[in-house]
GUVEXFI-581912 format. One line per field, with one value per residue (C-alpha): x, z, y; residue number from 1; residue in three letters. Coordinates in Angstrom, 1 decimal, always signed. Layout:
% GUVEXFI-581912
east: X_...
up: Z_...
north: Y_...
i: NUM_...
aa: ALA_...
***
This chain:
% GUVEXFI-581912
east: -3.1_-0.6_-0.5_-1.1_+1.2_+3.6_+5.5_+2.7_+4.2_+6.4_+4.0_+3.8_+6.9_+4.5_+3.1_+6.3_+6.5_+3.3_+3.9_+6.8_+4.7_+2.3_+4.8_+6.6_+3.0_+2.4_+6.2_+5.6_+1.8_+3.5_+5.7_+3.1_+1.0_-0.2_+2.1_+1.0_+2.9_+2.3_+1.7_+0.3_-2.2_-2.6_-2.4_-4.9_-7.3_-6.8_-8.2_-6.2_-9.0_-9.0_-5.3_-6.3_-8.7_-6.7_-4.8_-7.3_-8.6_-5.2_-4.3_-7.5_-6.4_-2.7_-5.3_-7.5_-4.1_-2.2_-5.9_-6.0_-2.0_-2.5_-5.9_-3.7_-1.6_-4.0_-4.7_-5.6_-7.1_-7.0_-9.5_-9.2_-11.7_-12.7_-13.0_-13.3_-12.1_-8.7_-6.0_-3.1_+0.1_+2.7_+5.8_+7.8_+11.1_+11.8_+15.9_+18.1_+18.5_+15.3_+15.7_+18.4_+17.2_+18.4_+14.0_+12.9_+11.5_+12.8_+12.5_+10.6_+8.1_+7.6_+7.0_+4.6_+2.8_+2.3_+1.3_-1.7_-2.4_-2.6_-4.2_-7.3_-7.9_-8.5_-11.8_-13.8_-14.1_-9.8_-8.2_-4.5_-2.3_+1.0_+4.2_+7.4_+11.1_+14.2_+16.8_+13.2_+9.8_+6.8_+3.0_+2.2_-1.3_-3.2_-5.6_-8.3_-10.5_-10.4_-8.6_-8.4_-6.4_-4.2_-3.3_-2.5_-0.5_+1.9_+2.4_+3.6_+6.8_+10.0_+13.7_+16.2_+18.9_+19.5_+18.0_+15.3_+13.6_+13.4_+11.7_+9.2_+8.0_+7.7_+6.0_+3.4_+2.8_+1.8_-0.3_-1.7_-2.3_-4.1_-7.4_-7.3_-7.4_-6.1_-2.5_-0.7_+1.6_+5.2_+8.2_+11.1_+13.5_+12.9_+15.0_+13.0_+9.6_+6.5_+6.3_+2.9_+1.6_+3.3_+0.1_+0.1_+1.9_-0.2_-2.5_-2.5_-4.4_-6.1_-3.4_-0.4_+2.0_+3.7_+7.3_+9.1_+13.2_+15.8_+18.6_+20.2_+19.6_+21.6_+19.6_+17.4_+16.6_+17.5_+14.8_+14.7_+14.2_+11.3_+9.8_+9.6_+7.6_+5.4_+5.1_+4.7_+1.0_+0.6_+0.8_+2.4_+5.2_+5.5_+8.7_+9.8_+13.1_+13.3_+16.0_+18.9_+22.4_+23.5_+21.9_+23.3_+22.6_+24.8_+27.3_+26.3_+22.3_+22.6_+25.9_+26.5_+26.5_+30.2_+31.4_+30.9_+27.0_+24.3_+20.9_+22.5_+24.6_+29.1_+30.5_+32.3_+33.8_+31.2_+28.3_+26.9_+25.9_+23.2_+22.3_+19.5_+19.6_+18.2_+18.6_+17.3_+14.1_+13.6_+14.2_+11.4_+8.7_+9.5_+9.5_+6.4_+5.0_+4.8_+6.5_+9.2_+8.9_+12.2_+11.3_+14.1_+11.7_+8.5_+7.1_+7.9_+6.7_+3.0_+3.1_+4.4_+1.4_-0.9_+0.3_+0.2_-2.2_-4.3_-7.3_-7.1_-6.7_-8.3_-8.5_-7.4_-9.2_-7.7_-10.2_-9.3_-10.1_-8.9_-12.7_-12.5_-9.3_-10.7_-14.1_-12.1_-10.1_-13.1_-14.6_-11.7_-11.1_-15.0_-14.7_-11.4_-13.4_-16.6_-14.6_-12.5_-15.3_-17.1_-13.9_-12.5_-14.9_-14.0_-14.8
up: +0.9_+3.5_+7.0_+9.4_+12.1_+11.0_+13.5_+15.4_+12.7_+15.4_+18.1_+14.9_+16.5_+19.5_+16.7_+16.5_+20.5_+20.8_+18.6_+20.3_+23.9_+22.2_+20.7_+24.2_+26.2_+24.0_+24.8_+28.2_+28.5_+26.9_+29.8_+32.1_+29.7_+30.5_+28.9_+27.1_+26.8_+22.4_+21.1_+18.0_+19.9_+20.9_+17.3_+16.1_+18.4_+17.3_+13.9_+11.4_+11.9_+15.7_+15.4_+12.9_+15.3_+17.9_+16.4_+14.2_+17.0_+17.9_+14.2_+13.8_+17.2_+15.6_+12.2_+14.8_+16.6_+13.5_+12.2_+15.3_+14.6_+11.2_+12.9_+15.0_+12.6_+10.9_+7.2_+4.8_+1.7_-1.4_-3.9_-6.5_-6.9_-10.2_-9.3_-11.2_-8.4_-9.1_-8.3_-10.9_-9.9_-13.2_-11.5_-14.1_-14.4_-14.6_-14.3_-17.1_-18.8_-20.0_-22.1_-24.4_-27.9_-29.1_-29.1_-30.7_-29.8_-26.1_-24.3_-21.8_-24.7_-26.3_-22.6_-21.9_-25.0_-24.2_-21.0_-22.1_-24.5_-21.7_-19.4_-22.3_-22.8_-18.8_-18.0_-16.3_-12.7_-12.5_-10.6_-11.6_-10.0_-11.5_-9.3_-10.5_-9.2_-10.0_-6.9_-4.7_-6.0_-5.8_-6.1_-9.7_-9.6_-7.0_-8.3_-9.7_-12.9_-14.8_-17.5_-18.4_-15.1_-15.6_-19.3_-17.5_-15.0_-17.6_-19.7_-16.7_-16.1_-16.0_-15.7_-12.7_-11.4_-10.3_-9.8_-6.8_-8.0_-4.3_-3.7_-7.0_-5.7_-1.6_-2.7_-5.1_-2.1_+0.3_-2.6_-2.7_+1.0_+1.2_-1.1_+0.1_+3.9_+3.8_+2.4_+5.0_+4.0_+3.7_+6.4_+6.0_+8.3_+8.3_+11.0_+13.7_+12.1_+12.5_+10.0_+8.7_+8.7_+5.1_+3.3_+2.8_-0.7_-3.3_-2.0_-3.5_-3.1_-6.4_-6.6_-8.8_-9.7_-13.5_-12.7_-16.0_-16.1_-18.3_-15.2_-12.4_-8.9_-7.5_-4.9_-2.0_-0.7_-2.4_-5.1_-3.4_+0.0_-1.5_-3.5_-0.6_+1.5_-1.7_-1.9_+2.0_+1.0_-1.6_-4.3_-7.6_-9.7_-13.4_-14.4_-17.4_-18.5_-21.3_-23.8_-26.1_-25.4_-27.0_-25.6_-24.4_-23.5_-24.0_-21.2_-20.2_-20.1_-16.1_-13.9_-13.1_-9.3_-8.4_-11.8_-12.7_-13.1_-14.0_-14.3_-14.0_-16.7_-17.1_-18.5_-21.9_-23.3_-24.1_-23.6_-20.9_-21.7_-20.1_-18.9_-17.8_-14.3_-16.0_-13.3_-10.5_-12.7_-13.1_-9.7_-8.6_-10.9_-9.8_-5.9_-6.3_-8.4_-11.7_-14.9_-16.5_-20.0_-22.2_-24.4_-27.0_-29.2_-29.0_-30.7_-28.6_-25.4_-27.0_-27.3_-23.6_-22.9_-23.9_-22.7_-19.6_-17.6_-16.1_-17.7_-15.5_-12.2_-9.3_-6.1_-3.6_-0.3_+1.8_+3.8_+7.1_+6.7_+10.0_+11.2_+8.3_+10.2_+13.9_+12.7_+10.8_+13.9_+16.2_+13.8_+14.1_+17.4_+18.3_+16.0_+17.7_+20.8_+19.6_+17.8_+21.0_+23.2_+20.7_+19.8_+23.4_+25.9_+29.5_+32.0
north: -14.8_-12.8_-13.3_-10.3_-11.7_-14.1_-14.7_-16.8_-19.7_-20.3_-22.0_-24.6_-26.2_-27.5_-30.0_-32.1_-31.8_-33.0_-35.9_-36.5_-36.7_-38.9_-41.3_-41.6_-42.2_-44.8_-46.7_-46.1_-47.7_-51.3_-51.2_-51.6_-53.8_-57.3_-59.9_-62.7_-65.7_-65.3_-61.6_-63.2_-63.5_-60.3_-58.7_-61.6_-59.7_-56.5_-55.5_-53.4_-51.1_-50.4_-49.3_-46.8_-45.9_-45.6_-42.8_-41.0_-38.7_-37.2_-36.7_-34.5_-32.8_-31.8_-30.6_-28.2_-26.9_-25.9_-24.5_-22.5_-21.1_-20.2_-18.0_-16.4_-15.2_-13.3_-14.4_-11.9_-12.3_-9.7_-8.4_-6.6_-4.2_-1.6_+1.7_+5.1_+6.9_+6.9_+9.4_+9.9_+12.3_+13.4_+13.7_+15.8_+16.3_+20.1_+20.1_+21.6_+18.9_+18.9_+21.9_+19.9_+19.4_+15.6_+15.5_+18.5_+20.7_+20.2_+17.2_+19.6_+20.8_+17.0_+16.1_+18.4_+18.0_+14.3_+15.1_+16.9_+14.4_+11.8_+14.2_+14.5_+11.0_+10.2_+9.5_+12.5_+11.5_+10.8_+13.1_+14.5_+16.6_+17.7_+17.7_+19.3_+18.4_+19.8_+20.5_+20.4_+19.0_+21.4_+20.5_+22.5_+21.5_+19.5_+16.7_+18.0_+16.7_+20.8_+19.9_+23.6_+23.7_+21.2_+22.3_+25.6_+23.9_+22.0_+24.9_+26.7_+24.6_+26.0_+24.3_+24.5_+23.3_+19.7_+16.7_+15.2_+12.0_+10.8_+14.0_+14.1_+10.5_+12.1_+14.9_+13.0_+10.5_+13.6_+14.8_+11.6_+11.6_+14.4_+13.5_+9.7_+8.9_+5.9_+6.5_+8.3_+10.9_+10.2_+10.5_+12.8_+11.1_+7.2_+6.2_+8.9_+9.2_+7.2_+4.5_+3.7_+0.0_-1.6_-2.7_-6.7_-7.8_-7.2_-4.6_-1.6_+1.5_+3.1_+6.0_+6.0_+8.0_+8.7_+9.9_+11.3_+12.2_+12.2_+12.1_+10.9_+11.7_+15.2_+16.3_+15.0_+11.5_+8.3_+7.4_+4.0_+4.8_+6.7_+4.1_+1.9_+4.7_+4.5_+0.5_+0.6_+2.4_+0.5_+3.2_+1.7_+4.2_+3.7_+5.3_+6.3_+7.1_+10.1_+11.2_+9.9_+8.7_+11.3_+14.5_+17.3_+20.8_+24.3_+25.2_+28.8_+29.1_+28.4_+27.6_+23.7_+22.7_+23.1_+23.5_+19.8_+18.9_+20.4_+18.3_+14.9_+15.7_+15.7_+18.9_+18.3_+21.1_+23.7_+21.2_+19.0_+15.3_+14.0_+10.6_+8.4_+6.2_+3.7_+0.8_+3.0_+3.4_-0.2_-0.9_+1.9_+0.7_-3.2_-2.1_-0.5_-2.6_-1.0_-0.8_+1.1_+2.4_+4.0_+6.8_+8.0_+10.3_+12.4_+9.7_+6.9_+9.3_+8.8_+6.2_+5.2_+7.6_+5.6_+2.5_+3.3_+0.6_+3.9_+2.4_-1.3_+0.6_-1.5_-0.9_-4.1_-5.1_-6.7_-9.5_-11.1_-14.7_-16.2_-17.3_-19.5_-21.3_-20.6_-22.2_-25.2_-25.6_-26.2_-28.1_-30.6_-30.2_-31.4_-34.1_-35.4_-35.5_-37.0_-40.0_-40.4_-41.2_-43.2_-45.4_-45.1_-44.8_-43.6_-46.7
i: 1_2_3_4_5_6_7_8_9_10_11_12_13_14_15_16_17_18_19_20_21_22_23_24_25_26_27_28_29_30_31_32_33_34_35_36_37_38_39_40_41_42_43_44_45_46_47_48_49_50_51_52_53_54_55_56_57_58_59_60_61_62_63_64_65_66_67_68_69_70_71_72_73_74_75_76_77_78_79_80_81_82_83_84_85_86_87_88_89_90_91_92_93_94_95_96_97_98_99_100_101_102_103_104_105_106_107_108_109_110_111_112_113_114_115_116_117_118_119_120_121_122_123_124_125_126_127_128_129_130_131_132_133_134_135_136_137_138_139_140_141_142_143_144_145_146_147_148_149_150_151_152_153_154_155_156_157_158_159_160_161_162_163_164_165_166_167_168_169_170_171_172_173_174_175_176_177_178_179_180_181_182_183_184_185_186_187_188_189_190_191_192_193_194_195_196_197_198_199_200_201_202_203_204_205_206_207_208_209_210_211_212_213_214_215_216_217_218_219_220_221_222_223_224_225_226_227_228_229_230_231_232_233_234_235_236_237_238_239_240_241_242_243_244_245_246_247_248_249_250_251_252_253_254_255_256_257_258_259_260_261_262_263_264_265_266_267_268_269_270_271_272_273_274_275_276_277_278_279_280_281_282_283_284_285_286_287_288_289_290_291_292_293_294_295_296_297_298_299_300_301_302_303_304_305_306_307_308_309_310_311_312_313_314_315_316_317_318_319_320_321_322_323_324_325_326_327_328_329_330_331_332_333_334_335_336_337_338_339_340_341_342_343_344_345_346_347
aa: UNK_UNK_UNK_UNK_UNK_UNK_UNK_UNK_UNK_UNK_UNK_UNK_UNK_UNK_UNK_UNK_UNK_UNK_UNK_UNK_UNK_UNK_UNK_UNK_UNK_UNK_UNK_UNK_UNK_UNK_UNK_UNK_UNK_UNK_UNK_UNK_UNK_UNK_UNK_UNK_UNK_UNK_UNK_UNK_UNK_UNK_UNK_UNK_UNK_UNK_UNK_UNK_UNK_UNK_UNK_UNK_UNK_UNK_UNK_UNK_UNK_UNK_UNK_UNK_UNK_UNK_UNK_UNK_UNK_UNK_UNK_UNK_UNK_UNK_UNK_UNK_UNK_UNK_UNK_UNK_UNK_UNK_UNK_UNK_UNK_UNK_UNK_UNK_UNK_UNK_UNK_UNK_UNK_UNK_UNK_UNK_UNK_UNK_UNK_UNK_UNK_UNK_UNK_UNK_UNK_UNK_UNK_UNK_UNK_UNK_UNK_UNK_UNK_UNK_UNK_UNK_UNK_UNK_UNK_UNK_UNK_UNK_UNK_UNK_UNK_UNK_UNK_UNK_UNK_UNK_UNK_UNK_UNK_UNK_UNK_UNK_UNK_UNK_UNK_UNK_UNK_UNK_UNK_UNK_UNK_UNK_UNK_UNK_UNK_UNK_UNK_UNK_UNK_UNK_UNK_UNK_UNK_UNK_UNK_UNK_UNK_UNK_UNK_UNK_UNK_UNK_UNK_UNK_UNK_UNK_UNK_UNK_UNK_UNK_UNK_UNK_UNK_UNK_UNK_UNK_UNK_UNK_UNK_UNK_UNK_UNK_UNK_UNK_UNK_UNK_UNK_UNK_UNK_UNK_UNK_UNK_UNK_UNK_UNK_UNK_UNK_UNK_UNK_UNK_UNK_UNK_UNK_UNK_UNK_UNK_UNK_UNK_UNK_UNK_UNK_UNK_UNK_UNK_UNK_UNK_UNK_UNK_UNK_UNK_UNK_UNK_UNK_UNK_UNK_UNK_UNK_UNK_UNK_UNK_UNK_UNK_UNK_UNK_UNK_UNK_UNK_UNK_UNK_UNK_UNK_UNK_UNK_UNK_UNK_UNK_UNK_UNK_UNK_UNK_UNK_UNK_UNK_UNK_UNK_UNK_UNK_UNK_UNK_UNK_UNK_UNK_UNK_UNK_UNK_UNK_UNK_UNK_UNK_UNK_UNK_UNK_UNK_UNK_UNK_UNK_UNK_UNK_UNK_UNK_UNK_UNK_UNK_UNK_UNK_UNK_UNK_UNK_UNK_UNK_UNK_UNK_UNK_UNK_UNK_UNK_UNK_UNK_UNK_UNK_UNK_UNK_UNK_UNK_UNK_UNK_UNK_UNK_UNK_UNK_UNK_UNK_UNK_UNK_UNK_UNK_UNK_UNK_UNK_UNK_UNK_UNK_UNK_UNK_UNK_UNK_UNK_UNK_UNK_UNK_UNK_UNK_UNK_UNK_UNK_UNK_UNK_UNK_UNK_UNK_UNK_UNK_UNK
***
C-alpha cells in the first residue's frame, strides 16, 4: 500500500491533543464534583463495567478520526496484472569499444547475434524497438513486432565515438512514450522542465528497457539522473554489463576524444583498454527496479538473454482504497455516538 498524499499524516498529531483535552475535562469535572464524606463509597457504586463504559465511546471516536486521516491521504493499493502487450526497448551500445575482440568475433557482432536470438524467441504480440548510443543515442528501429525489421535493424549498427548511457536510457523512455499514453516522455533539463507525477513504489508500467555496454559514461546526462526519470514512470532497466577486464581495442581505427579516451576506454601505448562502470549499472537496474547481469563471453551473453524476466512482465494498477477508510471511519464514528447516548443519556 502507498499513500497518495502523505503529508495529511500530520493532522494525526490532533489524536494526542484530543486525548489530552479529554484527560483534562475529566480533572476538571471532579473539581466541581459532589464530595462524599467516604469515596469507597462512591467506587462501591460504580461497577468496573460503567468506567469502561464511560470511555469506550471516545476511544472509537479517536479510531473514526485517524480512519478519516489515513482517507485523506489517499491510500493506494497495487495489482499486478499479466499482460501480452508489452513494450521492450534494446538499448545498445554502439561506441568503439565495442569493436574490440577479447569476445570474438567483436563484442559488437556477439551482441548482435544474441540480440536477434532474444528478439526470435519473444512472443508475437511484443513490441521491440532498437535504440543505439554512442556520443548521442538514436532510435534504430521503433517498436514494432516484424522481426524481419528488427533483424535488419541490428545488422545495421555501426560504432562511434564516445559514450551516452544517460542518453540510450532517455531516448528508449521517449520511445516508450510514444506507443504507451501513459508514460510521459522524458525531460531534458530537470531542474526547468515539467516533471511528470512519480508513479507510487511498486507500480510499474509493462515497458522495459534492455540497456547493453561495455563502458563508462563520456557523453550526455548522468545515467542516474536518467534512471530516475525512468523509475518516476515506472519503467524498469535491466542492465547488463559486457566485455573482459582485459579488452582492448587498436589505437588508430578512429581518433580518441582529446587524445585520451576513446569509448570509455585509457590509451596504453598503441592500444586502448576498456572498462565496464560496473557500480553505475547496478545502481540503474536497482533504481529502476530491475536486475543487472555481467557477461564476460558470447556465451554467457545467451545466456543473460534468456534470462531475462521478459517472459513474467505484469502490468501494475494502482487502486485507490481510501472509501474503505472513509466508510470504516463513519462506521466508528456512528457507533461512538449510538453507544454514547445509550450508556450516557442526555437529561
Amino acid at each position: 500500500m502507498d499513500l497518495l498524499w502523505p503529508w495529511f499524516l500530520l493532522l494525526l498529531v490532533l489524536i494526542p491533543l484530543l486525548i489530552g483535552v479529554y484527560i483534562w475535562m475529566l480533572r476538571r469535572r471532579r473539581r466541581f464534583a459532589v464530595r462524599y464524606s467516604s469515596l469507597t463509597l462512591v467506587r462501591a457504586a460504580l461497577s468496573q463495567q460503567s468506567q469502561v463504559r464511560r470511555h469506550v465511546p471516545f476511544a472509537l471516536f479517536l479510531l473514526a478520526l485517524a480512519s478519516l486521516i489515513f482517507a485523506l491521504t489517499r491510500p493506494v493499493s497495487i495489482v499486478s496484472v499479466p499482460t501480452d502487450q508489452t513494450t521492450i526497448i534494446l538499448a545498445m551500445d554502439a561506441s568503439g569499444s565495442m569493436r574490440a575482440t577479447d569476445i570474438q568475433p567483436s563484442r559488437l557482432e556477439a551482441a548482435e547475434a544474441a540480440a536477434l536470438s532474444f528478439i526470435q524467441r519473444q512472443k508475437s504480440r511484443t513490441q521491440i524497438g532498437i535504440v543505439a548510443f554512442a556520443r548521442f543515442a538514436e532510435v534504430v528501429q521503433p517498436p514494432t513486432t516484424d522481426q524481419e525489421a528488427l533483424q535488419d535493424a541490428i545488422a545495421s549498427l555501426t560504432t562511434g565515438r564516445g559514450t551516452a548511457i544517460g542518453s540510450g536510457i532517455l531516448k528508449a523512455i521517449d520511445t516508450i512514450a510514444e506507443i504507451d499514453q501513459s508514460v510521459a516522455p522524458s525531460v531534458s533539463d530537470q531542474s526547468t522542465g515539467v516533471q511528470p507525477t512519480a508513479v507510487p513504489s511498486g507500480a510499474y508500467a509493462p515497458d522495459i528497457i534492455v540497456l547493453l555496454t561495455d563502458g563508462v559514461t563520456t557523453n550526455g546526462p548522468l545515467p542516474l539522473d536518467a534512471a530516475q526519470q525512468a523509475a518516476d514512470r515506472g519503467i524498469r532497466i535491466y542492465t547488463i554489463g559486457f566485455g573482459t577486464a582485459n579488452g582492448s581495442i587498436p589505437f588508430g581505427g578512429q581518433q580518441s576524444q582529446g587524445g585520451t579516451q576513446f569509448g570509455g576506454g585509457t590509451q596504453q601505448g598503441g592500444r586502448f583498454r576498456t572498462g565496464i562502470d560496473e557500480t553505475t549499472l547496478k545502481e540503474v537496474a536497482e533504481k529502476t527496479g530491475g536486475n543487472y547481469y555481467s557477461a564476460t563471453s558470447a556465451n554467457e551473453l545467451q545466456t543473460v538473454f534468456e534470462d531475462l524476466p521478459t517472459y513474467l512482465i505484469t502490468k501494475h494498477e494502482t487502486t485507490e482504497i481510501s472509501v474503505v477508510f472513509a466508510a470504516c471511519g463513519a462506521l466508528l464514528a456512528a457507533l461512538a455516538i449510538i453507544l454514547s447516548l445509550r450508556w450516557h443519556p442526555l437529561p
